[in-house]
C-alpha positions as CSV (number, residue, x, y, z in Angstrom):
1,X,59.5,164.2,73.2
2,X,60.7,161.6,71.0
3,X,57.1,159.8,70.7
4,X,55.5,163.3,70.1
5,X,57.8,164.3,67.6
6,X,57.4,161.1,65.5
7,X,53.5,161.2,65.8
8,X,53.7,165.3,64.6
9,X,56.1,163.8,61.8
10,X,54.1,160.9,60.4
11,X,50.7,163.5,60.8
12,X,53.2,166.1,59.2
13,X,53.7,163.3,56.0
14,X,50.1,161.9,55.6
15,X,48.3,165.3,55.9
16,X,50.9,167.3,53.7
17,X,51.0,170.4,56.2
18,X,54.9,171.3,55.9
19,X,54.7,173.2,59.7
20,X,53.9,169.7,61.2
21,X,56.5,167.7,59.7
22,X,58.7,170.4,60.6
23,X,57.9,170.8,64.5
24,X,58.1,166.5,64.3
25,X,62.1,167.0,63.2
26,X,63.0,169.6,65.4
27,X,61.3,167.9,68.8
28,X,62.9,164.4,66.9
29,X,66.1,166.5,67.5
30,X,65.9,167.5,70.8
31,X,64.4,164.5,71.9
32,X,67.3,162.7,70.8
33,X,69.9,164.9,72.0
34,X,68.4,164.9,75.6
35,X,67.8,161.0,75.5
36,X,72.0,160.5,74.7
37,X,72.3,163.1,77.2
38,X,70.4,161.3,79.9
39,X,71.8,157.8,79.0
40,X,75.6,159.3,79.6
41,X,74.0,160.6,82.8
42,X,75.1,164.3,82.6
43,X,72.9,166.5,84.2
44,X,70.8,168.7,82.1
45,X,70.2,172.5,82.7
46,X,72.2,172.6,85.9
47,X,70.1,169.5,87.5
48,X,70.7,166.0,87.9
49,X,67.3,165.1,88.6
50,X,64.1,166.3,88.2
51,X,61.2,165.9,90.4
């Protein structure tokens, strides 16, 4: 989510289309927060793993 969200932000910045660099900060966001969440090792959405 991270590597998408970067790729939809540089696209977002070189093609000047506002809804793309947009979408590449929110999924930068979530990304994020689920990548802090992981590395603490709290489960997310009720499950600790996911197969």
């Amino acid at each position: 989510m991270l590597i998408l969200g970067l790729i939809l932000l540089i696209l977002g910045f070189v093609l000047n289309v506002s809804i793309l660099w947009t979408i590449g900060i929110i999924l930068l966001l979530v990304g994020a927060v689920f990548w802090i969440l992981g590395a603490t090792g709290r489960a997310v959405g009720g499950r600790a793993h996911w197969y």
